[in-house]
Each structure stands twice: as C-alpha cells, then as structure tokens.
C-alpha positions as CSV (number, residue, x, y, z in Angstrom):
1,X,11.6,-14.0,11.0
2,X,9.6,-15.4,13.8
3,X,6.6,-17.9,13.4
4,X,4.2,-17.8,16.3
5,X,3.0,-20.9,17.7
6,X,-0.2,-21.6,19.1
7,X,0.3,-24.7,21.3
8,X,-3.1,-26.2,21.7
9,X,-3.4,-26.5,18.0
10,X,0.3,-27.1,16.6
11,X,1.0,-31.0,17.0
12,X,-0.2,-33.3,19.8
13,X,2.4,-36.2,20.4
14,X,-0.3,-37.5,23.6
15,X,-3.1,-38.5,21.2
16,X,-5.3,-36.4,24.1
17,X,-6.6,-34.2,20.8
18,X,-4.4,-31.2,22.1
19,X,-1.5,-29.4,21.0
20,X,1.8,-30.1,23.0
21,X,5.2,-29.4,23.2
22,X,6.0,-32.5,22.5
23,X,4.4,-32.4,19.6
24,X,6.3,-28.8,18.9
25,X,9.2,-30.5,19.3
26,X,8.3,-33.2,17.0
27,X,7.2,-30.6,14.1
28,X,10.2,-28.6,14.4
29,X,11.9,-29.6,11.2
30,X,9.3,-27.7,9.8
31,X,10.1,-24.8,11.5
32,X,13.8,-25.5,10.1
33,X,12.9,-26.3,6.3
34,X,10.5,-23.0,6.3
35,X,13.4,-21.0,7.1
36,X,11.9,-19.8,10.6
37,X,15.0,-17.7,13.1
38,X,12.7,-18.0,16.3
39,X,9.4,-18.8,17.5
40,X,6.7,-17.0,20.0
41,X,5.2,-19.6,22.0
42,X,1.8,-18.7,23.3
43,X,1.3,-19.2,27.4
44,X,2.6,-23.4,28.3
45,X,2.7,-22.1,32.0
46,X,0.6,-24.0,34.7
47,X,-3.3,-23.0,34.1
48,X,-6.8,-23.6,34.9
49,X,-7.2,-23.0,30.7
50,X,-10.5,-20.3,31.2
51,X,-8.5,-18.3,28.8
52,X,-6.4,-20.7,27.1
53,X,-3.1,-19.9,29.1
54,X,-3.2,-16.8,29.5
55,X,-4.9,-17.1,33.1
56,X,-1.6,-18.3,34.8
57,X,-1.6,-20.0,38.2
58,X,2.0,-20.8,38.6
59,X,4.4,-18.5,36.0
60,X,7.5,-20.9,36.7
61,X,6.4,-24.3,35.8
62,X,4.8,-26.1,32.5
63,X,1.4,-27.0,32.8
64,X,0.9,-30.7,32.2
65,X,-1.3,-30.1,29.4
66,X,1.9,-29.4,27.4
67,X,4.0,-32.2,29.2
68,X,5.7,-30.7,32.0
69,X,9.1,-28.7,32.5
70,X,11.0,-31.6,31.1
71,X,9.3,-31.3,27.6
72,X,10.1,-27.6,27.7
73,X,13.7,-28.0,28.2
74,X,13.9,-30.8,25.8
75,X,12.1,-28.5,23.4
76,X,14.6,-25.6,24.0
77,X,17.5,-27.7,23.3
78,X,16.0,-28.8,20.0
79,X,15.0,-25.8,18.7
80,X,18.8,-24.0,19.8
81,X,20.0,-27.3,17.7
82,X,18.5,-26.1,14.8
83,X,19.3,-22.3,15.3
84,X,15.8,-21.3,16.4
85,X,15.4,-19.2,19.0
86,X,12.5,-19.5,21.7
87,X,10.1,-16.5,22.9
88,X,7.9,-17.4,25.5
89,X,4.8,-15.5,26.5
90,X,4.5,-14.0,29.9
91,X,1.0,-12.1,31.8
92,X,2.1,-9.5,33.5
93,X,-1.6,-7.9,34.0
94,X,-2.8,-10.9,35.7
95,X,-3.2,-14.2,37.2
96,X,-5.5,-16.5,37.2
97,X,-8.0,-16.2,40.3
98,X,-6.6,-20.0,41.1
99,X,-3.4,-18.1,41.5
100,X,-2.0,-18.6,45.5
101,X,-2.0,-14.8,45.9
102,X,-5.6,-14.2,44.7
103,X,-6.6,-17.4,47.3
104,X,-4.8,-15.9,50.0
105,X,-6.4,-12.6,48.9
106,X,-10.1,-14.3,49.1
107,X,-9.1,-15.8,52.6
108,X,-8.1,-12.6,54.4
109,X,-10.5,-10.6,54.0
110,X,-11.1,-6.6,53.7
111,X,-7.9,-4.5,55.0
112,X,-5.5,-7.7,54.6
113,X,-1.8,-7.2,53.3
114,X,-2.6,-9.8,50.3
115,X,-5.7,-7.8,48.6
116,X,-3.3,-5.2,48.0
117,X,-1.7,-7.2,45.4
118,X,-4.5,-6.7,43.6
119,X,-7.4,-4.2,42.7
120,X,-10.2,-5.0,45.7
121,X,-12.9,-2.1,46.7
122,X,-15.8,-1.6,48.0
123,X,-19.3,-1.4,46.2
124,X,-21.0,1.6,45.2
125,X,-24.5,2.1,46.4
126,X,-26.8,0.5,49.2
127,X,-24.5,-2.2,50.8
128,X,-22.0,-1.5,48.0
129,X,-23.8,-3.7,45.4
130,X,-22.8,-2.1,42.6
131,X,-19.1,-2.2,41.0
132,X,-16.8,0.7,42.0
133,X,-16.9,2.1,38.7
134,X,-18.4,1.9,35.2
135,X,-15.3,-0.2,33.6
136,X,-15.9,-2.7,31.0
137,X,-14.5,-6.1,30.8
138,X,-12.4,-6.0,27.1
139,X,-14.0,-9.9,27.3
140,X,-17.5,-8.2,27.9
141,X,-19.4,-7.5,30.8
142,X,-18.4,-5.4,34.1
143,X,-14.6,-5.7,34.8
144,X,-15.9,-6.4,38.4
145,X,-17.2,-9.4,40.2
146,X,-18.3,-9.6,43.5
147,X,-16.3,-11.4,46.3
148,X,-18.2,-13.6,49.6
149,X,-15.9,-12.9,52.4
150,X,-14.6,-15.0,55.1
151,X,-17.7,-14.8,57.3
152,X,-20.3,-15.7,54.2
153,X,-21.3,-12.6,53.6
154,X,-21.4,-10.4,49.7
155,X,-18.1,-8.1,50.4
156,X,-15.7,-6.2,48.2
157,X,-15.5,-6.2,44.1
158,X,-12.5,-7.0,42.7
159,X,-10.7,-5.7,39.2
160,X,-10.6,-7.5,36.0
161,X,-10.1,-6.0,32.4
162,X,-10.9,-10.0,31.0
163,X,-12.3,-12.7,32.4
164,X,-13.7,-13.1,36.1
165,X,-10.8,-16.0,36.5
166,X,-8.0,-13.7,35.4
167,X,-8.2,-10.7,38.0
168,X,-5.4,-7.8,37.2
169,X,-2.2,-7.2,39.3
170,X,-1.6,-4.1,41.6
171,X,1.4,-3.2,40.2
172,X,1.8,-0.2,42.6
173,X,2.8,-3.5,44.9
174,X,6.2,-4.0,45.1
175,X,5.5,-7.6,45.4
176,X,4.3,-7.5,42.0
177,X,7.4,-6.3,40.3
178,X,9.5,-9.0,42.6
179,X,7.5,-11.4,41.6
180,X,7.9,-11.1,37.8
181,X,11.5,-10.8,37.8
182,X,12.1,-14.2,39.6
183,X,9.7,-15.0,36.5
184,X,11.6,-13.6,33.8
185,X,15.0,-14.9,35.2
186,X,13.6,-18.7,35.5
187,X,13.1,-18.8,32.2
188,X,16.5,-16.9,30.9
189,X,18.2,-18.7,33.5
190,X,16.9,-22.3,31.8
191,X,17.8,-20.9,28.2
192,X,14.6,-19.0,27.2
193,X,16.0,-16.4,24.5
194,X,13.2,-13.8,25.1
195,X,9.4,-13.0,25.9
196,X,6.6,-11.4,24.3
197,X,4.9,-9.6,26.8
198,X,1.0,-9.9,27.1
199,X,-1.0,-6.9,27.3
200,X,2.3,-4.4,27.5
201,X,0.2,-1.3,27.5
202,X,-1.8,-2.7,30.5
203,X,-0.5,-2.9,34.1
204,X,-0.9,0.6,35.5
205,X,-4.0,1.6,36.1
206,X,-5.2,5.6,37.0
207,X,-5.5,6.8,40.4
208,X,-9.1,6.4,42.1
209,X,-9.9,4.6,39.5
210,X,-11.9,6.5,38.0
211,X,-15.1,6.2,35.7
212,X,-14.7,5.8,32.3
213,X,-16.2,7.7,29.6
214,X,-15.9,5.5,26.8
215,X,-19.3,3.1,27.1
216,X,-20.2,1.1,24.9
217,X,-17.3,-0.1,23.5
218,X,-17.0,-3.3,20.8
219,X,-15.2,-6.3,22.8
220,X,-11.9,-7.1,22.0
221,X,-11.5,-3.2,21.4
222,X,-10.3,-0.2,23.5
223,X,-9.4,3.8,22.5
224,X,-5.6,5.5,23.4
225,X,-7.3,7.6,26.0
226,X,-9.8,4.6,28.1
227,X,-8.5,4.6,31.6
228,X,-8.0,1.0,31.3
229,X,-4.9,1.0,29.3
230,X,-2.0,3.2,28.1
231,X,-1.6,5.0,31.5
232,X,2.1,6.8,31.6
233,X,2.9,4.9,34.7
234,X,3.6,1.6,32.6
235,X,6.8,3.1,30.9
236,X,8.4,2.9,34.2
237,X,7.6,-0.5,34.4
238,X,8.8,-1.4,31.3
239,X,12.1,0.1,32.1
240,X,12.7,-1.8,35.4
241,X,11.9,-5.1,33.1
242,X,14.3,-4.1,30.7
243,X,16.9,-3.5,33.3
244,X,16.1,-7.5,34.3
245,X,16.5,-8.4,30.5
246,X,19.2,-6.3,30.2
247,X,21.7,-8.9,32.4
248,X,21.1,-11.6,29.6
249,X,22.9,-10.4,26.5
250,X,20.7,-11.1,23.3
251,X,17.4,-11.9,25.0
252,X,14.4,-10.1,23.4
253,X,11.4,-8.4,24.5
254,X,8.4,-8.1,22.4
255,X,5.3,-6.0,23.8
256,X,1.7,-6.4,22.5
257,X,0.8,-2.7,22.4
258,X,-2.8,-2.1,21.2
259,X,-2.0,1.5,20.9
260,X,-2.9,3.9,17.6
261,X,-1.3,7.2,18.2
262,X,2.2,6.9,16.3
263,X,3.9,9.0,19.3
264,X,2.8,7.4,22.3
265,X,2.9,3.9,20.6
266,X,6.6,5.0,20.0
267,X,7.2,5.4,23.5
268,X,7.0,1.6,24.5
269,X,9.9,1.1,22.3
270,X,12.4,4.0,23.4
271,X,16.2,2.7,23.8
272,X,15.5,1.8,27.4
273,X,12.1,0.1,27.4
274,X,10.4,-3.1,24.6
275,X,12.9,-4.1,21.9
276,X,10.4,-4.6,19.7
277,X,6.4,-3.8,19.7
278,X,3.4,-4.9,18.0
279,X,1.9,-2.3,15.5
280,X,-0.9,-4.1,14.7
281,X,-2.4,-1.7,11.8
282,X,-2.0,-4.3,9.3
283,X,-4.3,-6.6,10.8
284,X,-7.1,-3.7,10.8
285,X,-6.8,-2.4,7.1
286,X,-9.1,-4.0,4.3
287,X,-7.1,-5.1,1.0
288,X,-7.4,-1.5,-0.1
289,X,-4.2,0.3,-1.8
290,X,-4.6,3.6,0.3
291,X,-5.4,1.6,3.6
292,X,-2.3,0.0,3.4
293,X,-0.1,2.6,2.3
294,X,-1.6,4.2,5.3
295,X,-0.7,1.4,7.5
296,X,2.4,0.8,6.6
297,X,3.9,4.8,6.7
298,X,2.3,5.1,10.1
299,X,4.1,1.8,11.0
300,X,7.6,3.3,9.6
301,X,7.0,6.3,10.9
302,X,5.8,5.4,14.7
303,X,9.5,3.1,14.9
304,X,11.5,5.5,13.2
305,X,10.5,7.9,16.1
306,X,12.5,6.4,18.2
307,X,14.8,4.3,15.9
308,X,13.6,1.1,16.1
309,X,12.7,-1.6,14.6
310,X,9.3,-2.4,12.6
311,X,7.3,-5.4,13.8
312,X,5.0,-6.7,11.1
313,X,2.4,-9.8,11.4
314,X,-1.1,-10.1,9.5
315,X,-2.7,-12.6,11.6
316,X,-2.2,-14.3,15.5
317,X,-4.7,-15.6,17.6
318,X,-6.4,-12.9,18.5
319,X,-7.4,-11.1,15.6
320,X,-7.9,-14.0,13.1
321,X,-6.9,-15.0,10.0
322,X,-6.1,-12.7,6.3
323,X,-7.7,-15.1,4.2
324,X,-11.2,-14.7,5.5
325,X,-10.4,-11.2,6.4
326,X,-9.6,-10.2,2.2
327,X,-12.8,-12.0,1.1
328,X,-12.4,-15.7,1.6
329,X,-12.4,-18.6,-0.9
330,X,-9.6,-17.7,-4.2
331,X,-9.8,-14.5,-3.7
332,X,-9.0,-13.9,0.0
333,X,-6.5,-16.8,-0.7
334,X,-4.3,-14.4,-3.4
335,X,-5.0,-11.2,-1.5
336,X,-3.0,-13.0,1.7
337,X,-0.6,-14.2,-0.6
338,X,-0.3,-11.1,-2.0
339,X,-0.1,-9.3,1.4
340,X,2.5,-11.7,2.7
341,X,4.9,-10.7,-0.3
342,X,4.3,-6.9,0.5
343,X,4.6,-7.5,4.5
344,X,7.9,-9.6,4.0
345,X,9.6,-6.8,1.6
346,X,9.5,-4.0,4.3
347,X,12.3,-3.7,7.0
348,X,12.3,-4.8,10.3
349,X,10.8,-8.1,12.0
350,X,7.8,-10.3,10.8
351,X,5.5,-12.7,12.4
352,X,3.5,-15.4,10.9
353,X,1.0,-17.3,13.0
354,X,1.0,-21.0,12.5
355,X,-1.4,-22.2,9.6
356,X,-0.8,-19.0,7.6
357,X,1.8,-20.7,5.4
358,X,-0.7,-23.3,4.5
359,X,-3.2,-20.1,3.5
360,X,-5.7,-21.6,5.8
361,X,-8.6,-19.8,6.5
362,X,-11.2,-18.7,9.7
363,X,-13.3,-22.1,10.7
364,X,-17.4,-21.1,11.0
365,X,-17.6,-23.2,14.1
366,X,-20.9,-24.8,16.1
367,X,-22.0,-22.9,18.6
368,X,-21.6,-25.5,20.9
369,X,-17.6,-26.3,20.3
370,X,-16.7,-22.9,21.2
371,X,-14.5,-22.0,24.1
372,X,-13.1,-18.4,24.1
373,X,-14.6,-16.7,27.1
374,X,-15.7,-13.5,25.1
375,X,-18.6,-16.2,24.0
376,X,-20.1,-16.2,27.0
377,X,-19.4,-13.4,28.3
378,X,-20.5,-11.1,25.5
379,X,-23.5,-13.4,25.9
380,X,-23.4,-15.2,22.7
381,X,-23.2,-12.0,20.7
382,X,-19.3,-12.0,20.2
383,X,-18.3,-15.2,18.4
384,X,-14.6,-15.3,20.1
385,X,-11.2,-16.0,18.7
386,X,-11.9,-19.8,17.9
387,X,-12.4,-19.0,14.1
388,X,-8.8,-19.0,14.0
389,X,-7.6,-21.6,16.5
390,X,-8.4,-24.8,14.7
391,X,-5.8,-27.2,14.8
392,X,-4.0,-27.6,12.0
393,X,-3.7,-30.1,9.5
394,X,-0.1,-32.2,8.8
395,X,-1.4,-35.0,6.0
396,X,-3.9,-37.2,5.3
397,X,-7.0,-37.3,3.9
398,X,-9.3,-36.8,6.7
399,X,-9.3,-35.0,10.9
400,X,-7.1,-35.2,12.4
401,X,-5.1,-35.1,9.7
402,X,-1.7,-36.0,11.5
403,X,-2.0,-33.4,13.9
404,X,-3.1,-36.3,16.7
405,X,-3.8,-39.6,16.9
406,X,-6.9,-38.7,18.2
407,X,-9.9,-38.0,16.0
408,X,-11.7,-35.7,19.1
409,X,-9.3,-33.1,18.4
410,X,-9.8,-29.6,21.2
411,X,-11.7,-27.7,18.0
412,X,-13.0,-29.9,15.3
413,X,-11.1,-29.8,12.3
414,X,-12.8,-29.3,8.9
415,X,-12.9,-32.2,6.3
416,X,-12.4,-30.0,3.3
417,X,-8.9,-29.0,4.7
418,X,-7.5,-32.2,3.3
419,X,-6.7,-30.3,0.3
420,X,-4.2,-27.7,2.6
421,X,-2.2,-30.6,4.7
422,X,1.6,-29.6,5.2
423,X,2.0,-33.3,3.3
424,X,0.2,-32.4,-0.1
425,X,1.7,-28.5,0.0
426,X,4.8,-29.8,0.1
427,X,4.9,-31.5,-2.8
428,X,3.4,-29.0,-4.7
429,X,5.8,-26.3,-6.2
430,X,2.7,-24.0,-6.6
431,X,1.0,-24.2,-3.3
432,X,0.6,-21.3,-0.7
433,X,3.5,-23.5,1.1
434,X,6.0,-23.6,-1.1
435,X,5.5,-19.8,-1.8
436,X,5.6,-19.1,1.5
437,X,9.3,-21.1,1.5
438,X,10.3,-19.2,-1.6
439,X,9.9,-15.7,-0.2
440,X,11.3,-16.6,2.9
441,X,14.4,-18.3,1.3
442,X,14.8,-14.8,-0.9
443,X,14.3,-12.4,2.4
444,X,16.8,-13.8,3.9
445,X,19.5,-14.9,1.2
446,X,19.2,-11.9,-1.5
447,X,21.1,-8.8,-1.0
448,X,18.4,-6.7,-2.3
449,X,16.4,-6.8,1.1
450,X,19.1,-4.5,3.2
451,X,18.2,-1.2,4.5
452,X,16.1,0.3,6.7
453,X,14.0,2.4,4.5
454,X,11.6,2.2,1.6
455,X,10.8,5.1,-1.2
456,X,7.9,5.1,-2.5
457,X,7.0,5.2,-6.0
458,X,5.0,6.3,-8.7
459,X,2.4,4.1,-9.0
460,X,-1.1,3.1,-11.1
461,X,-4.5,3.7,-9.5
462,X,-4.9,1.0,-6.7
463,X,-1.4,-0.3,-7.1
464,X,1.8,0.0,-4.6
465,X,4.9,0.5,-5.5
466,X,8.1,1.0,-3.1
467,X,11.4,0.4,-3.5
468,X,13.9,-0.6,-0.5
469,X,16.7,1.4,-0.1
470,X,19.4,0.1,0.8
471,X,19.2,-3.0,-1.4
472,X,17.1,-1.9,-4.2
473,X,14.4,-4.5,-4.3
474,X,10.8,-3.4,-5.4
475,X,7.4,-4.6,-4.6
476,X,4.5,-4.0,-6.2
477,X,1.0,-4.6,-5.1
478,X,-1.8,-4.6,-7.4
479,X,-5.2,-4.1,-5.2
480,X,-7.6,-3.3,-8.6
481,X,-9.3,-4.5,-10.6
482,X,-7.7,-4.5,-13.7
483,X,-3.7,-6.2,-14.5
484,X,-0.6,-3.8,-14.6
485,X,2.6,-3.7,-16.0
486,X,5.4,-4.2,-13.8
487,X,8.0,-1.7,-13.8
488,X,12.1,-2.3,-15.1
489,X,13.9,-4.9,-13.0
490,X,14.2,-8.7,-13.5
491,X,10.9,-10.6,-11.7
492,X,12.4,-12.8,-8.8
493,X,8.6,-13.6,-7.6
494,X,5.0,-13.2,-8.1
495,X,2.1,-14.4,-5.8
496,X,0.4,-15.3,-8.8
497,X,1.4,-16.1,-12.4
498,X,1.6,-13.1,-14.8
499,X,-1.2,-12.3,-17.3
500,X,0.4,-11.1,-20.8
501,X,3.2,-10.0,-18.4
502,X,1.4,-7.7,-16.7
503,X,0.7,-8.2,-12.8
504,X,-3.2,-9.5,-12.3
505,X,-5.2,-8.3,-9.8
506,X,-4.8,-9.6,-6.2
507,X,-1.2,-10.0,-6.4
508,X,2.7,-9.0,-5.8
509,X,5.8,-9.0,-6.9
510,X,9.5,-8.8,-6.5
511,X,11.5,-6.9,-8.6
512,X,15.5,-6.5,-8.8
C-alpha cells in the first residue's frame, strides 16, 4: 500500500506557503494511523521548478525548497521508524537546461564532445530555421527550440519531448548511463528503499530521428507506435538499472509506463527489468461497469504475462482527481468511494495520491494562479495538472487550513474545503477518511484478501461481481441505476449504507 506524496502541497513546516519535507516529516503519523507500507515522493531534487521538480539540475542533492539534504535524511529515519518505506522519484529522460551538462553543451558549440549528451541538430530548411523534424512537445508546441551559439549567432535545435527547460538525455552516451547510476546509488547508499522512475518508456529514441506520423495529437497524450516513446532500445536500459538496483536487496523500482498494448506494456516488467509498472487504465475508464471490467482484465492479464505484480492507483498528479472525473459533487464523491473499495480488493500493489482519502476533488482555478507549463505552452488551451495540485487541507475553518502558517499558500486553497480537513474527518466515523482507514485496516489484516487471482461472477446489468481466490472475499460494484441484492456472505463493508439491504447505486461492497 503506497500513498504518493506530492511535496509542494503536503505540509509546509517554513510558513513560505509550500509543501516541505519538513512538513512530510511532521505529518507522518498520518501516514502511520492510515495504515500506509511506503510512500512515492515526487522530485525534492535541486530545481529551477519550470516543471515542478521534475526539471532536475543536480540529481544528488535536496533542493532548498524542501529544506536541504539534512531534512531528507531526517525524514528517512522517521518514516523507517515507523515502518514506512521511502520511493523517491528519479528523471532519467532529462535535465533541466540549468543542468551543468546542458551549460557546457550551450558553451561549446556545434561538433563539441558535450552536445552529444544530448539530442542537438541542425535545422531544416534555409539556414536551418526550421526544427529537424515534425515532433511534438507532449507539453505542446515543437519538441525543438532553437540554440544562439558561442559567436551570437541562431545555430542548432535541440530535443525536448516537455518543456524547453527540460531538454532529453542521449542515452546512446555512455556518460548518460554513468551518470544515473552514481544517482541511483546516492540515494540507496543514504537509505532510499526504491524509486519510481519518470517517464520509463521514454529514454531511447529512433535512429535519424525520424518524422512522426502521428500530428495532431491531444497534450499530455501519446500512441504505442509515436517515435517519441516505447522504442525497443529502452528494455536494455532498464536492465542495466536493474542490475544497479539489484546490489541493494529489497529496493524497488516502479516505472511510469504510458503504454496500452498488454504485450509490450508487459515487457517493462519481465523478471530482469521494472519490479513494478504503472497500468494506468483505471485512470482512463468512466464509472461504467463494462469499462472497468475491461480495465481491470487487461490489467491482470498484461502482469500475469510475465508474472508480475498489478499496480493499481486512480488518481496522481498528472492525471487528476476520481471525484471530479465520476461526475463531481455526491455523486462523483460515492463513485470514488466506490472505486477505491473495488481497486483495494484486487491483487497486487495500490497507490493513492495524497488528498484522495479526504475525497477531495479537482480545484476550477484562475487563470492567473496557474503554473503547469502545458498552460502556456498549449497556449492557454490546455488547462494543466494544477486542478489536482492544491494543497491540502489539515484543520480549521478557513486557507490554509493547517497546511502552513502562511495564508499565500503556492495554489490557493478553496474556502469550502473546510468541511474535508484531516481534523473534522477524523472524528467522523462516516467520513470518506475513516472509510478510507477501514478498508485499508481490512486489506491488510483479513485473510480473505490472499491470492493472486480473481473469478469473476455472475452478475446484474451494470453490476461487478468477482471473487478473490485465494482468500474468498467478494466485491461487488453497483454502476446502475437501480439498488441490488448482494450475493451470500456476511457484509464486512459498504461505501455507502444499504437501501432495504440491497446495494444502492454508486457503491461497493465486501463480502466474506
């Protein structure tokens, strides 16, 4: 059971209105009381922050932001205290353009040893001022900017799948490989139990680099076949990092692989390569019953090519939160709940990004708070990942609502989330919190949860039914319109209360 962390907007212990770890630190009990086994920190590492972290300009050190390498360690120790486990995230497709490499790069010019480390060409067209190829930005935009050289002149492009500050690795470069295993041991060497790996299908890129003929593609969104991603090239990466990971008995890898075919989204997690890997078809279905049957065979099926082991998770930071995705207000509200209870009875390992315990919702934002680069870059047509990055609330009755001292917070926190403080949930045996507690408590405590397989059964119209099989417990999902009766077993959990004993629509339950 991991619970991902998104540092900015966890708990600030500066009062400077952003998330620390520190504050992490701080806030751990909750972590401890929730019934968390380890937590994915998003990027800490130093940063300019144009995406948030995850344009890194020195992989071995904590930015100051999140108070330093002496807040990290203190943080490790904690959390090992309390028999939580830490995941850092690491970027192995890029660096930030403040990076010393790409600096060194800009300063020697065409033909230097240093560009190699990266992707620069030259333009296309008169005085090559046009990009080498067609290739999209995933942020929006080309994927190529335009360097001045040395001598003041327009010179070579340069490659970069996100934002202009975050230009991609060469990883044909053996510096590049070199590089990231002095990373990865750092941080094991310092007590780190693992990583989840940014962008895991990324890193090689196609010979030539080659046009690609998938235009027009939405942001944030890419195919199996674009020539971006998913080359074959990265499985031999992957295998010389778990080689590295390999020395450190127990650490864990975790890739984020936006890949859909089931057989070559297996391949990432083969024996020798990622532990464990993000199938992220749950964040894409709509609270229909066939959509998530769907979602969660293919799931079963894609790990069980290579037996391993599911990875589950509704929500993170990038693709925003279940209760606005089900509908918003009540009704998106018992759909998540719903949805967490069906997530949390299938096999293998589940995330759940900070805030969803609480049931907390997307945040319509002001135009002129936001701060995700896809904003501008998109211009202003693609409203960003800052929907689901508000800070969130601890108690109180107004922002910041514990989370800081200071009332300025990094997003702006709504007033009406007074009502969904970690403070007021707590007391409240019926709250999304509490619920949350309860399932997690029975997950891990009840016999009824072993096995690595699930049968499915005969069910209503618009209802699920499956049955774990080595342990015999039965979920039921009821995506109608209309109650249904629940079949034999004794109830150890709804996600809402029953209606004449029948399951109401919106809702789960746990049978034994």
């Amino acid at each position: 059971m991991f619970y991902q962390v998104y540092p900015r907007s966890f708990a600030d212990s500066n009062g400077d209105g952003v998330g620390d770890l520190g504050g992490l630190a701080a806030r751990l009990d909750h972590l401890e009381w929730l019934g968390i086994d380890g937590v994915w920190i998003n990027p800490v590492t130093v940063s300019p922050m144009a995406d948030h972290g995850y344009d890194v300009s020195d992989p071995r050190d904590i930015d100051p932001l999140f108070g330093g390498m002496a807040a990290f360690e203190r943080l490790i120790a904690a959390a090992h205290r309390r028999g939580i486990k830490v995941t850092m995230d690491v970027v192995p497709n890029h660096t930030s353009s403040a990076h010393p490499w790409f600096q060194a790069a800009l300063a020697a010019g065409p033909g230097g040893a240093a560009r190699d480390r990266y992707f620069f060409r030259d333009g296309r067209g008169p005085s090559g001022a046009l990009p080498p190829n067609n290739w999209e930005s995933v942020f929006g935009g080309p994927a190529w900017t335009r360097v001045v050289e040395p001598d003041g002149n327009p010179g070579q492009w340069y490659l970069h799948l996100f934002d202009t500050e975050q230009p991609d690795l060469n990883w044909d470069n053996p510096d590049t490989f070199d590089d990231f295993e002095k990373t990865l041991r750092f941080w094991l060497e310092r007590g780190v139990d693992g990583f989840r790996i940014d962008v895991a299908h990324g890193m090689a890129k196609p010979p030539g680099l080659p046009d690609s003929e998938y235009l027009d593609i939405e942001v944030l969104h890419h195919l199996d076949d674009d020539p971006r991603f998913n080359r074959p090239h990265v499985h031999a990466i992957h295998r010389d990092i778990r080689a590295v990971i390999d020395d450190y008995p127990g650490a864990v890898t975790v890739g984020e692989v936006w890949v859909h075919d089931n057989a070559r989204w297996a391949e990432y997690v083969r024996a020798d390569e990622l532990h464990l890997g993000f199938n992220f078809r749950l964040t894409r279905t709509d609270f229909d019953a066939g959509e998530i049957h769907d979602a969660v065979l293919n799931s079963l099926e894609a790990a069980a090519l290579e037996n391993a082991t599911p990875t589950w998770t509704l929500a993170n930071h990038d693709v925003g939160r279940e209760v606005t995705r089900y509908g918003g207000g009540d009704v998106g509200l018992r759909r998540a709940r719903a949805m967490a209870m069906l997530m949390l009875a299938l096999p293998g390992a589940v995330f759940i990004y900070n805030g969803q315990e609480l049931g907390l919702p997307d945040v319509d934002l002001p135009d002129e708070v936001l701060q995700d680069p896809t904003w501008e870059r998109s211009g202003h047509t693609e409203r960003g990942r800052d929907r689901c990055r508000v800070p969130i609330p601890w108690s109180g009755e107004a922002p910041p609502f514990g989370f800081s001292t200071c009332a300025d917070t990094w997003l702006p926190m709504p007033a009406e989330w007074a009502a969904w403080t970690v403070e007021k949930q707590r007391a409240d045996p019926d709250s999304t919190l509490s619920f949350f507690r309860r399932a997690l408590e029975l997950r891990r405590e009840r016999d009824e949860f072993e096995g690595t397989e699930i049968e499915w059964l005969g069910a209503p119209r618009n209802t699920l039914v499956f049955r774990r099989c080595g342990g015999g417990l039965v979920c039921v999902l009821n995506a109608g319109e209309d109650p249904v009766g629940l079949p034999d077993g004794k109830l150890i959990l709804a996600s809402s209360p029953l209606v004449d004993g029948k399951l109401p629509p919106d809702s789960a339950a746990w049978l034994v």
